[in-house]
N, CA, C, O and CB atoms as a CASP TS submission, in Angstrom:
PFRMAT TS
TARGET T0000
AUTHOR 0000-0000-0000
METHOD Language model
MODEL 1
PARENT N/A
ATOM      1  N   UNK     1     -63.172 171.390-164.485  1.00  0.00           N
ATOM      2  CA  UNK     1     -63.797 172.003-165.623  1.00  0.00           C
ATOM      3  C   UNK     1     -65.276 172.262-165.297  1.00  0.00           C
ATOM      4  O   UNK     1     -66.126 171.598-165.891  1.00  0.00           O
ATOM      5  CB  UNK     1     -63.640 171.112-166.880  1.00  0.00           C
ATOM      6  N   UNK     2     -65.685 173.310-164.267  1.00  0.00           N
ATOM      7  CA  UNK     2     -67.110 173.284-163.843  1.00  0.00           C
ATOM      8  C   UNK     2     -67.912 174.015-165.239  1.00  0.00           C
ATOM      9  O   UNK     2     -67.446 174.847-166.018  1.00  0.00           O
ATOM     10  CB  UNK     2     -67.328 174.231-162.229  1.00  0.00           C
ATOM     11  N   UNK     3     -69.114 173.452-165.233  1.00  0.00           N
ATOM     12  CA  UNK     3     -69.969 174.149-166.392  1.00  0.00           C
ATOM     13  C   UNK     3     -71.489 174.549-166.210  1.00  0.00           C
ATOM     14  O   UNK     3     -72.251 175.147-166.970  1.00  0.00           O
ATOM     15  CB  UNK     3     -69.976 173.211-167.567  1.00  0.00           C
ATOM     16  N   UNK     4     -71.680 174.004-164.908  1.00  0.00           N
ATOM     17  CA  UNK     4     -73.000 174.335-164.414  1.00  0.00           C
ATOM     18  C   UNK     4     -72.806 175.207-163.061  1.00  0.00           C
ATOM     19  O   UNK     4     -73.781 175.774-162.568  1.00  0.00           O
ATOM     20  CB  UNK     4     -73.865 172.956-164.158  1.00  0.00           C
ATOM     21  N   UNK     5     -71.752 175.281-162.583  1.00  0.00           N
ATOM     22  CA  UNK     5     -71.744 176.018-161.622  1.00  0.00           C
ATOM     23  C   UNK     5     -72.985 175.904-160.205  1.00  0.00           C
ATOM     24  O   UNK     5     -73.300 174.939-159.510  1.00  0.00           O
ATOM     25  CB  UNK     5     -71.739 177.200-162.375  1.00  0.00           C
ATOM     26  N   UNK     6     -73.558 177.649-160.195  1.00  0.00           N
ATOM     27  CA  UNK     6     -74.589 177.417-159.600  1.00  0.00           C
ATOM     28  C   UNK     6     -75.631 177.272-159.649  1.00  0.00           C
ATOM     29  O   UNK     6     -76.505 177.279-158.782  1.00  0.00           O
ATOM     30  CB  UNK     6     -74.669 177.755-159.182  1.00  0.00           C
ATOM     31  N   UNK     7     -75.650 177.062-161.108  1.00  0.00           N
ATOM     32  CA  UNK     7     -77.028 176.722-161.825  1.00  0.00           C
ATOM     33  C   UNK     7     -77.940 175.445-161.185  1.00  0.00           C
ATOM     34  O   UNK     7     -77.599 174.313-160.842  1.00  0.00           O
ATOM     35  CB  UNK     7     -76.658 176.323-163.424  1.00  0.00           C
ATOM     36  N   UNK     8     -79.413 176.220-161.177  1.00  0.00           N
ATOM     37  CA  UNK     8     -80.110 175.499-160.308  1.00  0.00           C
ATOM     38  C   UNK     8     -80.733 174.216-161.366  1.00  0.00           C
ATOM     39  O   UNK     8     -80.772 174.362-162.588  1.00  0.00           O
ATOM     40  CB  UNK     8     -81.262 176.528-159.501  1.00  0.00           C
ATOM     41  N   UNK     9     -81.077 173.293-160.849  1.00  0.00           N
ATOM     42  CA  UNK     9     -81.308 172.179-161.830  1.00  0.00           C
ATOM     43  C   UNK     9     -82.525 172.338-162.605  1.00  0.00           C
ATOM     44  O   UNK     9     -82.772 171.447-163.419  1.00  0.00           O
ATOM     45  CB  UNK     9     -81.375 170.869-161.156  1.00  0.00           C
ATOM     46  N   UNK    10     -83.457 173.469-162.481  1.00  0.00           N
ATOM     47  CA  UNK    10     -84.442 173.339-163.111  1.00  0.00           C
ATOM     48  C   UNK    10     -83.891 174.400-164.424  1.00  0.00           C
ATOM     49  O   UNK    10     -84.428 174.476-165.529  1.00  0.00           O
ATOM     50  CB  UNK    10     -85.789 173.646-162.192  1.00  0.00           C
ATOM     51  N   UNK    11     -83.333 174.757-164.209  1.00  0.00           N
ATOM     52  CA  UNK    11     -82.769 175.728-165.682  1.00  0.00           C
ATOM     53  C   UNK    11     -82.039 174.908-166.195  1.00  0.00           C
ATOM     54  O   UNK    11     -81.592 175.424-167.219  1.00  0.00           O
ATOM     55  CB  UNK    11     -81.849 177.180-165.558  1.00  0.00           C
ATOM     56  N   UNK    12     -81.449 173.367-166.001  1.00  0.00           N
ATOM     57  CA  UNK    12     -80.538 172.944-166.958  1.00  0.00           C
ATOM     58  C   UNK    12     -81.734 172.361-168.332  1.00  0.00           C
ATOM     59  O   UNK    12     -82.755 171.684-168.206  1.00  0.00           O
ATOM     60  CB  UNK    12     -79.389 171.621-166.153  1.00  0.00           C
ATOM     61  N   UNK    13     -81.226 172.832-169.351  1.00  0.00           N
ATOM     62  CA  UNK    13     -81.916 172.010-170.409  1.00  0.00           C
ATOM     63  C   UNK    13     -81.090 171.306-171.241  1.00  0.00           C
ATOM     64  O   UNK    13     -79.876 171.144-171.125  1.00  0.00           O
ATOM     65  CB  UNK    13     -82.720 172.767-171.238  1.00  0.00           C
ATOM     66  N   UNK    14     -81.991 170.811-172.273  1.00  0.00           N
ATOM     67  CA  UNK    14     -81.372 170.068-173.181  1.00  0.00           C
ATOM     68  C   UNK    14     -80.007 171.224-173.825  1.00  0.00           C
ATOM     69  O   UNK    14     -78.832 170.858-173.794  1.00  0.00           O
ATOM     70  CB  UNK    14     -82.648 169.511-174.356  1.00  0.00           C
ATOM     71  N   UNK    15     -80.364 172.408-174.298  1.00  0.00           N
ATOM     72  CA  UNK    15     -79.525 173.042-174.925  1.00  0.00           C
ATOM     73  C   UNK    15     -78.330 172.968-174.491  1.00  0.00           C
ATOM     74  O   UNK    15     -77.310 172.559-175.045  1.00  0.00           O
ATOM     75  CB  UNK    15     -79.828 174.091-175.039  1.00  0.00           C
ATOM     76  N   UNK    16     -78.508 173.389-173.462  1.00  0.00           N
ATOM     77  CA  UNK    16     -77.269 173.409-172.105  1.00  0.00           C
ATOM     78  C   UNK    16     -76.597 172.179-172.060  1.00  0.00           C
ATOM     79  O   UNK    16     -75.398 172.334-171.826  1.00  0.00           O
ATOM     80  CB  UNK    16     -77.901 173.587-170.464  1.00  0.00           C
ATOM     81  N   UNK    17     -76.999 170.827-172.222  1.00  0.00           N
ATOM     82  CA  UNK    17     -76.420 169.634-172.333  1.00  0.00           C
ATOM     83  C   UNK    17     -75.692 169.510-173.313  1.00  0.00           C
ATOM     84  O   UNK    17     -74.518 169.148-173.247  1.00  0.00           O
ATOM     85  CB  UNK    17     -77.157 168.739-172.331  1.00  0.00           C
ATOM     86  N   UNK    18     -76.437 169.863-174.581  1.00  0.00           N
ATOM     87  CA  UNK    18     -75.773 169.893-176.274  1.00  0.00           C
ATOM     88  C   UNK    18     -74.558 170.582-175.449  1.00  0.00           C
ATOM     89  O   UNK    18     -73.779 169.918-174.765  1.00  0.00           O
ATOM     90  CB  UNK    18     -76.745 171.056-177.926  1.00  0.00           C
ATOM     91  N   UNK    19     -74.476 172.224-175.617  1.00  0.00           N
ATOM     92  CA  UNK    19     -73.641 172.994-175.442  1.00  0.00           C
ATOM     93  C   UNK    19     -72.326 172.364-174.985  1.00  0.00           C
ATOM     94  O   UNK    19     -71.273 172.315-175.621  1.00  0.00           O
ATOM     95  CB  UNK    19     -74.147 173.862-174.693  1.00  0.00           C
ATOM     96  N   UNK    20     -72.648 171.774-173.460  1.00  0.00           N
ATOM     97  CA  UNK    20     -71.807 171.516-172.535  1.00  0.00           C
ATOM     98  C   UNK    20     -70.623 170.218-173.110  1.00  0.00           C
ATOM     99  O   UNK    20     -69.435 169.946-172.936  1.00  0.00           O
ATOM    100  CB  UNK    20     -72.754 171.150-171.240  1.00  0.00           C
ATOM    101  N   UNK    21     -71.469 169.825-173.662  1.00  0.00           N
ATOM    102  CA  UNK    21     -70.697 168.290-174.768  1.00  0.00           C
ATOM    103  C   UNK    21     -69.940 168.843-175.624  1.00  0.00           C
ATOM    104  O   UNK    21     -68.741 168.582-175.713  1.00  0.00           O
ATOM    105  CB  UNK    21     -71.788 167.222-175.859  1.00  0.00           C
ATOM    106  N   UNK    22     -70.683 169.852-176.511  1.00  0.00           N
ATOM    107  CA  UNK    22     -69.759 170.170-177.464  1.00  0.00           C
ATOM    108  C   UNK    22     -68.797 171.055-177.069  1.00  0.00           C
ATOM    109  O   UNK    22     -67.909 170.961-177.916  1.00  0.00           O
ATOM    110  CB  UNK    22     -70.320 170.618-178.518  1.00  0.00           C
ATOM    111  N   UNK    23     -68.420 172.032-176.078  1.00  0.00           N
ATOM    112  CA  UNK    23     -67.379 172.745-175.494  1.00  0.00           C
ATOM    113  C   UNK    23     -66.288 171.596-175.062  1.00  0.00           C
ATOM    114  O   UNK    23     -65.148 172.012-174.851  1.00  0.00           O
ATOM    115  CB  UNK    23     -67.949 173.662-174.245  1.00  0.00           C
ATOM    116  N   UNK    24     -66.536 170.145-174.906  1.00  0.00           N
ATOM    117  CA  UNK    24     -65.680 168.971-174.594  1.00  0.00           C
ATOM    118  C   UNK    24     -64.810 168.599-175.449  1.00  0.00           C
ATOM    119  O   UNK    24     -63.707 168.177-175.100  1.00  0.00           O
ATOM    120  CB  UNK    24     -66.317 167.920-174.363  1.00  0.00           C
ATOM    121  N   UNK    25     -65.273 168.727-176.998  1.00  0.00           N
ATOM    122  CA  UNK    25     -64.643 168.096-178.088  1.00  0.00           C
ATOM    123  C   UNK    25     -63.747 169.061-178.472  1.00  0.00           C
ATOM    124  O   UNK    25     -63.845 170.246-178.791  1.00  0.00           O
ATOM    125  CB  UNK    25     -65.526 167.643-179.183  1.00  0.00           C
ATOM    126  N   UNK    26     -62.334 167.818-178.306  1.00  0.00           N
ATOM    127  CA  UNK    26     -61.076 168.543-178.415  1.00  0.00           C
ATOM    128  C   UNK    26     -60.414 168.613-177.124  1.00  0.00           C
ATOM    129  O   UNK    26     -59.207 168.588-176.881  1.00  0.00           O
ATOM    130  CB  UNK    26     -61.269 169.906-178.946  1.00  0.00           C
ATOM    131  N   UNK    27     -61.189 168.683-176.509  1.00  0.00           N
ATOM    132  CA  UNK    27     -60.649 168.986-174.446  1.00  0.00           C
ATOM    133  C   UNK    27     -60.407 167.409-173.905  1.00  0.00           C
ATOM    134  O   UNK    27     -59.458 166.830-173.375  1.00  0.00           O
ATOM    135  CB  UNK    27     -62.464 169.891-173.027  1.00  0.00           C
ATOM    136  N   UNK    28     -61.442 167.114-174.220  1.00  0.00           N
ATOM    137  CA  UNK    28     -61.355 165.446-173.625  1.00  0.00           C
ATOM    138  C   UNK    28     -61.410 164.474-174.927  1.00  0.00           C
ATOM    139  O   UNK    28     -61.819 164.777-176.048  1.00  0.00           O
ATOM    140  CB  UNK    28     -62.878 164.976-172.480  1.00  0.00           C
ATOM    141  N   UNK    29     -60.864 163.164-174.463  1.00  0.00           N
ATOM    142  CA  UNK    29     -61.466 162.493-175.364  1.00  0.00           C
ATOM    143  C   UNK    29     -62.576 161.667-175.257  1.00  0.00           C
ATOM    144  O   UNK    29     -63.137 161.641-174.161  1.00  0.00           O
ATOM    145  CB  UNK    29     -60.733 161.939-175.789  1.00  0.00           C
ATOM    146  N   UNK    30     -63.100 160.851-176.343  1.00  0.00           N
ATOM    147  CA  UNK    30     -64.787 160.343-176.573  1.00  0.00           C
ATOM    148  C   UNK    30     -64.942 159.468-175.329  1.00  0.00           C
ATOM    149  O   UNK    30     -65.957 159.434-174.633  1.00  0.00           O
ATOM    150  CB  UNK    30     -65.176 159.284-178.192  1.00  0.00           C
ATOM    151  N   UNK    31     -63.924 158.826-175.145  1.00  0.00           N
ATOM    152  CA  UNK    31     -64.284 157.833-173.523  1.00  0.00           C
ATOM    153  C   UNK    31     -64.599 158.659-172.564  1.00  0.00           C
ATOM    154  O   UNK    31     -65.676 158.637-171.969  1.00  0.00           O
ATOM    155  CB  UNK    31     -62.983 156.918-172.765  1.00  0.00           C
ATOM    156  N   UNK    32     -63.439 159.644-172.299  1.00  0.00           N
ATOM    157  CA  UNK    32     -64.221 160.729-171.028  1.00  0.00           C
ATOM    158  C   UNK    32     -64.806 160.982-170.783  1.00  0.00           C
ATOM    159  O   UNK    32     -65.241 160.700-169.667  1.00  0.00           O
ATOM    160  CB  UNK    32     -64.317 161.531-170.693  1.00  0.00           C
ATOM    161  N   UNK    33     -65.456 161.878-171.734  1.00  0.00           N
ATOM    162  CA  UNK    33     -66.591 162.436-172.616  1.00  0.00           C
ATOM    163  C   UNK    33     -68.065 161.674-172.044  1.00  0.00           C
ATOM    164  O   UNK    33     -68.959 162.106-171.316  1.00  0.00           O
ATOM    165  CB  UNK    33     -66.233 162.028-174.409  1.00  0.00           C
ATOM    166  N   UNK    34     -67.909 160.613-172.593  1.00  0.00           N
ATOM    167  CA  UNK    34     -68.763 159.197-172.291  1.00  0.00           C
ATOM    168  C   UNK    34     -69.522 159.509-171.115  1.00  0.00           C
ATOM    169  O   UNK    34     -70.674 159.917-170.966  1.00  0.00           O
ATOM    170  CB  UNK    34     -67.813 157.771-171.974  1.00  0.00           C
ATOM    171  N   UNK    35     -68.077 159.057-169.864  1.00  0.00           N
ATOM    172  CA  UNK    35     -67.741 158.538-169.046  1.00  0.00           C
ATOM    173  C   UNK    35     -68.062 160.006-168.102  1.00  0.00           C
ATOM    174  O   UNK    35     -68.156 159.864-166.883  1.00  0.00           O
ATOM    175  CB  UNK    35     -66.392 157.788-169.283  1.00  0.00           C
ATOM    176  N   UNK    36     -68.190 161.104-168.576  1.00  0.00           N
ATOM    177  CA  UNK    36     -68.382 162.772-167.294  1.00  0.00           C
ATOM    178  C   UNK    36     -69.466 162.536-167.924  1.00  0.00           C
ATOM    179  O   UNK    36     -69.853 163.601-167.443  1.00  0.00           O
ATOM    180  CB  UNK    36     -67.470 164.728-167.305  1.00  0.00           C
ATOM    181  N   UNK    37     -70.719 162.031-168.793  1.00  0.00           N
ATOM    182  CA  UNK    37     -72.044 162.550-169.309  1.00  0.00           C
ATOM    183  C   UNK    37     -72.823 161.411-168.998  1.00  0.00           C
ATOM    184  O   UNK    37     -74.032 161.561-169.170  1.00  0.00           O
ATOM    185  CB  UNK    37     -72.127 162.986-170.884  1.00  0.00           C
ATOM    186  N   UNK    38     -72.414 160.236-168.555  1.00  0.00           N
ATOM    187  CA  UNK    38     -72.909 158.962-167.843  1.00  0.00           C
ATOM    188  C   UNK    38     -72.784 159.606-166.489  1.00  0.00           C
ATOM    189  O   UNK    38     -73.754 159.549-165.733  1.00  0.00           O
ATOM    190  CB  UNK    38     -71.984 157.449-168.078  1.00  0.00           C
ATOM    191  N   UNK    39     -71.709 160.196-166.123  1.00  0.00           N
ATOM    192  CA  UNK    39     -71.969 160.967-164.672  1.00  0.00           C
ATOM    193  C   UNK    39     -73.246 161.737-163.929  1.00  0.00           C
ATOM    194  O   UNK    39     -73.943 161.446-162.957  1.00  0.00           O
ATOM    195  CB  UNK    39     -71.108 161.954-164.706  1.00  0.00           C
ATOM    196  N   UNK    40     -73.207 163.218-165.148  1.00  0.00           N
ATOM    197  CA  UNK    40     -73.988 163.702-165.038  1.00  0.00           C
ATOM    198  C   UNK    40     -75.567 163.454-165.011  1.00  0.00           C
ATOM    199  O   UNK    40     -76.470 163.832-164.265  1.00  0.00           O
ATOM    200  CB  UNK    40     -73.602 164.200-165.548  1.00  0.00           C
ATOM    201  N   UNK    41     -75.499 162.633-166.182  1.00  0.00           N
ATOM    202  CA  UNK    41     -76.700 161.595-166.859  1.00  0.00           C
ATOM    203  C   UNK    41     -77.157 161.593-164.820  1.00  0.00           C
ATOM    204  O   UNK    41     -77.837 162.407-164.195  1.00  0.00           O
ATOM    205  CB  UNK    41     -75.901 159.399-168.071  1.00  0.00           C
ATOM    206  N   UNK    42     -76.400 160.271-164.302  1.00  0.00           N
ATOM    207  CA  UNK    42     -76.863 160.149-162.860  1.00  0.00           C
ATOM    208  C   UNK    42     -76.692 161.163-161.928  1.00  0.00           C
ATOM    209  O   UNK    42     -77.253 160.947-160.854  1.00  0.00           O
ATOM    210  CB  UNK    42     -76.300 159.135-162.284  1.00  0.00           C
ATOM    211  N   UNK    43     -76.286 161.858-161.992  1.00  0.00           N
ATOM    212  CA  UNK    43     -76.542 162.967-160.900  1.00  0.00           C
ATOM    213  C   UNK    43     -78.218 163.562-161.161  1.00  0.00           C
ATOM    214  O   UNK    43     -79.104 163.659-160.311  1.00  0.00           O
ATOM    215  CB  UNK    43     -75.234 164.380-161.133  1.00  0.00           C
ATOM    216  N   UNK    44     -78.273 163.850-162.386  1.00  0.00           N
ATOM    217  CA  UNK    44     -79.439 164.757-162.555  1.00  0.00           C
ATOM    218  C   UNK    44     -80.612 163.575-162.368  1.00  0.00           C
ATOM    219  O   UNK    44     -81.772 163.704-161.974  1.00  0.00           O
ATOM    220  CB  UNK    44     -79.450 165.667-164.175  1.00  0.00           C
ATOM    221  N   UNK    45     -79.797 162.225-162.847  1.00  0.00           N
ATOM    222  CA  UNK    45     -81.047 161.031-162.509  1.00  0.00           C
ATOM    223  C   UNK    45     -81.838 161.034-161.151  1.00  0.00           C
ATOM    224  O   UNK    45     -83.031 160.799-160.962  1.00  0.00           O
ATOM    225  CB  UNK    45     -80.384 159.518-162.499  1.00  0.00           C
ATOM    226  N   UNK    46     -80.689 161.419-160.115  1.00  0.00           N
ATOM    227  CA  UNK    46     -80.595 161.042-158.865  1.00  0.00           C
ATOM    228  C   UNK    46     -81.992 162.204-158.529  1.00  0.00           C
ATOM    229  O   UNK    46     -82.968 161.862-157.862  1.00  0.00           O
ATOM    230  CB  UNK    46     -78.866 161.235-158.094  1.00  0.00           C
ATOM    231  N   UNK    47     -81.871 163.224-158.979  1.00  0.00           N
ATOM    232  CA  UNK    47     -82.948 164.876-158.764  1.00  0.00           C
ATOM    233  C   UNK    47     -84.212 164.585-158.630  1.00  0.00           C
ATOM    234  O   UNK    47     -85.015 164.816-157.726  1.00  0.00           O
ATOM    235  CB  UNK    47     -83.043 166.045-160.113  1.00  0.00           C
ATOM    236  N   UNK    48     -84.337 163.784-160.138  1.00  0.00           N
ATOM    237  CA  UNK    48     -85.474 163.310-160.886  1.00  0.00           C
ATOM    238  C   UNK    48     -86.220 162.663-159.664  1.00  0.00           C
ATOM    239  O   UNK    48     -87.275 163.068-159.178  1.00  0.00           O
ATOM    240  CB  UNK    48     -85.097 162.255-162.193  1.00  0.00           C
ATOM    241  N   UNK    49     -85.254 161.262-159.139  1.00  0.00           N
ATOM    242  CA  UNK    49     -86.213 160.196-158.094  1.00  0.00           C
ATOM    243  C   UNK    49     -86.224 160.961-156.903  1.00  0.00           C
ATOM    244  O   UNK    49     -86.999 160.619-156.010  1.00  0.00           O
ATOM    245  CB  UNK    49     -85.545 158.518-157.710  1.00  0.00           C
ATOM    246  N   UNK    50     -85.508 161.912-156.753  1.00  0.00           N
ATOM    247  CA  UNK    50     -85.913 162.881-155.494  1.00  0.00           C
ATOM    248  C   UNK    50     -86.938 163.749-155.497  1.00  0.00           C
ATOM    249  O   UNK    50     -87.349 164.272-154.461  1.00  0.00           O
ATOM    250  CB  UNK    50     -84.951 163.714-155.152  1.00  0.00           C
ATOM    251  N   UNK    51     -87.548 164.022-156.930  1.00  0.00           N
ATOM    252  CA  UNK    51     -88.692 164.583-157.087  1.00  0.00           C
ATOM    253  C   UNK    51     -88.352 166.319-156.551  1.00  0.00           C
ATOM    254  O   UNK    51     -89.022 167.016-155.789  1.00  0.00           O
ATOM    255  CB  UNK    51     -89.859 163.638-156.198  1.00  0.00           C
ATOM    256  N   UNK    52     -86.875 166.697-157.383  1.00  0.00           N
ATOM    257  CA  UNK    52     -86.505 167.779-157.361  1.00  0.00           C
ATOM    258  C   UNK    52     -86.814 168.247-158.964  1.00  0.00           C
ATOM    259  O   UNK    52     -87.118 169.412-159.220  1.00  0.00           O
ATOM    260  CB  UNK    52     -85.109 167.799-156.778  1.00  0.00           C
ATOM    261  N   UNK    53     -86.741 167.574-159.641  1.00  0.00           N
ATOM    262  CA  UNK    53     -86.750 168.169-160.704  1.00  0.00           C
ATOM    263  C   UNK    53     -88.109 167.233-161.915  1.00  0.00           C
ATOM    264  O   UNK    53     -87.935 166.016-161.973  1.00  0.00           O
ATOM    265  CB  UNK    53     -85.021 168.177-161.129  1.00  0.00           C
ATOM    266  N   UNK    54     -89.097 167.699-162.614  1.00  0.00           N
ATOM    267  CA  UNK    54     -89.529 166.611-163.550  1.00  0.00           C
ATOM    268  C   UNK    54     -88.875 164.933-164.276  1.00  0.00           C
ATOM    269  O   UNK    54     -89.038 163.734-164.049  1.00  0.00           O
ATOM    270  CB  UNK    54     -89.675 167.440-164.526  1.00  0.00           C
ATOM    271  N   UNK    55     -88.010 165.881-165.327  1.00  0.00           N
ATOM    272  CA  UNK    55     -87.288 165.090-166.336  1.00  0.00           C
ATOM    273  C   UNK    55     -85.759 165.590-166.449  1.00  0.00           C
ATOM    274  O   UNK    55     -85.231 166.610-166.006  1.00  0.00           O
ATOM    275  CB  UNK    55     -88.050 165.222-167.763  1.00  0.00           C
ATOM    276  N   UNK    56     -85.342 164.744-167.037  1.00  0.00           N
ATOM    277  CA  UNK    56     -83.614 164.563-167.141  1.00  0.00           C
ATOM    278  C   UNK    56     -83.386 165.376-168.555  1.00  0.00           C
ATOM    279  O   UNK    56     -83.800 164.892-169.608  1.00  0.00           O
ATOM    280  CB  UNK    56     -82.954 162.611-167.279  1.00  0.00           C
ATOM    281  N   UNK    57     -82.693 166.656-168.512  1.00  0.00           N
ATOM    282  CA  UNK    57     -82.545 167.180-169.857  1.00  0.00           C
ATOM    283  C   UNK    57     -80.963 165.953-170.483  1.00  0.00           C
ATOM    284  O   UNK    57     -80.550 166.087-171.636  1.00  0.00           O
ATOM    285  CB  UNK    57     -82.163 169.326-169.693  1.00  0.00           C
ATOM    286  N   UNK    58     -80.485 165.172-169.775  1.00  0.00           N
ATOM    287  CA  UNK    58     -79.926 164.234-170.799  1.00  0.00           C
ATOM    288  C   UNK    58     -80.196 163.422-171.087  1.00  0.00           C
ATOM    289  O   UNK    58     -79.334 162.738-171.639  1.00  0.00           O
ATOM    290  CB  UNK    58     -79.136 163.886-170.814  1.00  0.00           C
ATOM    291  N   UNK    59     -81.651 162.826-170.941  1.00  0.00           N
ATOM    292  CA  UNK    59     -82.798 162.174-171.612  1.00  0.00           C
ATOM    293  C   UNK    59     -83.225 162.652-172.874  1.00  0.00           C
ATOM    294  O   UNK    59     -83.645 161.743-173.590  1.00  0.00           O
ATOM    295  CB  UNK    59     -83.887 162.222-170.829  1.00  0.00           C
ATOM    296  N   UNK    60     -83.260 163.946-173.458  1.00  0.00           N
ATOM    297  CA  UNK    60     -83.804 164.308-174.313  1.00  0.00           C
ATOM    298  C   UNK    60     -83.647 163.811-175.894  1.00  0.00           C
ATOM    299  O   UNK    60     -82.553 163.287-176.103  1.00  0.00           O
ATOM    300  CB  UNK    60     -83.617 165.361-174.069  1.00  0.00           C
ATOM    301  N   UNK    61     -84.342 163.861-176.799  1.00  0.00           N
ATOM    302  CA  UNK    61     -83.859 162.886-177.909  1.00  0.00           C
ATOM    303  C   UNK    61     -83.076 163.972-178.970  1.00  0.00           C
ATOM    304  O   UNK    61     -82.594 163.914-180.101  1.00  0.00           O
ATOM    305  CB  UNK    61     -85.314 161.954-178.717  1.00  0.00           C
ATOM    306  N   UNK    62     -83.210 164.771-178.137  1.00  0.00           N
ATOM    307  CA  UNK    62     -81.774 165.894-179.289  1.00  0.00           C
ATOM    308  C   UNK    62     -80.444 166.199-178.173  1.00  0.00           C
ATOM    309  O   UNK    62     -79.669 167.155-178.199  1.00  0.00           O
ATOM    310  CB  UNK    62     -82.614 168.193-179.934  1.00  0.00           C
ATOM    311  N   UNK    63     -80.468 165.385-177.489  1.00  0.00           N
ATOM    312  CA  UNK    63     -79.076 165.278-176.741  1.00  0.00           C
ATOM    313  C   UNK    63     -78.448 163.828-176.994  1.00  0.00           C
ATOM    314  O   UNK    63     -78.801 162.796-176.425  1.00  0.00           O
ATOM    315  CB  UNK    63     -79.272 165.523-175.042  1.00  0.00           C
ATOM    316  N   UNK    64     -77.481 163.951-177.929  1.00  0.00           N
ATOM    317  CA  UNK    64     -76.471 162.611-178.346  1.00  0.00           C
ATOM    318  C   UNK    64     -75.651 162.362-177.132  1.00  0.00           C
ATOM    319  O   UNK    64     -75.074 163.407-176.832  1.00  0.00           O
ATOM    320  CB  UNK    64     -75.333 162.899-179.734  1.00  0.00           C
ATOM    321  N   UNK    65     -75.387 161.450-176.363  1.00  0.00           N
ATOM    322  CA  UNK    65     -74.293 161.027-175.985  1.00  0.00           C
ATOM    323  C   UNK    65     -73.072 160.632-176.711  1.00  0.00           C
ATOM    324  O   UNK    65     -73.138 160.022-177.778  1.00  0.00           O
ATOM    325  CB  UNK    65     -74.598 160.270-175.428  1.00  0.00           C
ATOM    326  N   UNK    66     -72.339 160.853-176.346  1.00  0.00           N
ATOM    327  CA  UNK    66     -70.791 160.376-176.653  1.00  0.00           C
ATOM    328  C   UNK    66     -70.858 158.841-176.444  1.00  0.00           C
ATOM    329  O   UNK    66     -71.110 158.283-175.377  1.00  0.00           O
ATOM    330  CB  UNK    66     -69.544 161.112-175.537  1.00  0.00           C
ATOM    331  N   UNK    67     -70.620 158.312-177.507  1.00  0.00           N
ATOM    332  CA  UNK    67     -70.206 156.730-177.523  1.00  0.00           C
ATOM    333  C   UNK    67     -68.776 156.272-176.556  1.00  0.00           C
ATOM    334  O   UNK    67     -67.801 157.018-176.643  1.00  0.00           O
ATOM    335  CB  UNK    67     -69.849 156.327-179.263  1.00  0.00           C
ATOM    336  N   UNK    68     -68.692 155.078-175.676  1.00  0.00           N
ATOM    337  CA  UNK    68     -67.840 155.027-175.406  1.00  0.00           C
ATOM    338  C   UNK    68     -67.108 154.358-176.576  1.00  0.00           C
ATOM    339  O   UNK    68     -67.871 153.676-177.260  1.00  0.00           O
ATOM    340  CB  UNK    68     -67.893 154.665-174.311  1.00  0.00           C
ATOM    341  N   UNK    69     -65.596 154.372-177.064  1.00  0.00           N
ATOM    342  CA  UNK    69     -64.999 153.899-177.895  1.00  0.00           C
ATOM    343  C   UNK    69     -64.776 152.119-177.226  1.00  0.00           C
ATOM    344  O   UNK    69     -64.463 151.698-176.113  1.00  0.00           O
ATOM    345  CB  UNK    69     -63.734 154.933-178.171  1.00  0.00           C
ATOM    346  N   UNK    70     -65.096 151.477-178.458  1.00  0.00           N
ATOM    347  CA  UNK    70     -64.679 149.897-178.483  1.00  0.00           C
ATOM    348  C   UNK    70     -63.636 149.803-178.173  1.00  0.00           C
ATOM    349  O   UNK    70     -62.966 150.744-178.599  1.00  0.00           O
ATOM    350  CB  UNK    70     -64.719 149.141-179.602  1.00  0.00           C
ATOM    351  N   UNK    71     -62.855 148.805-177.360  1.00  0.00           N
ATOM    352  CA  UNK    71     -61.722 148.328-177.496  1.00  0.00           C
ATOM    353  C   UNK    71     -61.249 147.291-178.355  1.00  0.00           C
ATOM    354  O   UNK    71     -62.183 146.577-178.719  1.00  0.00           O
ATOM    355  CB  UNK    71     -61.492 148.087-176.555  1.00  0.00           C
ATOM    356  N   UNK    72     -60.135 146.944-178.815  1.00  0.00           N
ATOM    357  CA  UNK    72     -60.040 146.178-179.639  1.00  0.00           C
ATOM    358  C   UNK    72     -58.806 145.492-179.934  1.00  0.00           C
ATOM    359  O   UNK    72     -58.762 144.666-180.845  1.00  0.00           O
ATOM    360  CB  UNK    72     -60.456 146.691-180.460  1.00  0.00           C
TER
END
């Protein structure tokens, strides 16, 4: 399910994060969800300490993560 393609990391923004989450719901469920945006979360982390990119647009405080669901 690629969504960034060849998009270079300095064009990813927050919007693009929202977006990309919400095109998920319904496709995956909330653990996945979670669990591909904890991914990404570190990939783009990884940019950051490489001093490829400033800041992490899934840092931003208008980008919600997906909760992982409790077990129970």
């Amino acid at each position: 399910m690629p969504a960034f393609g060849d998009s270079q990391l300095t064009t990813i923004k927050p919007r693009e994060i929202r977006e990309w989450d919400r095109n998920m719901v319904g496709t995956l469920g909330d653990g996945t969800r979670a669990v591909v945006f904890a991914h990404l979360k570190s990939i783009i982390h990884a940019a950051v300490d490489d001093e490829k990119i400033d800041k992490n647009p899934c840092l931003a405080r208008s980008v919600i993560a997906t909760a992982r669901p409790t077990q129970g």
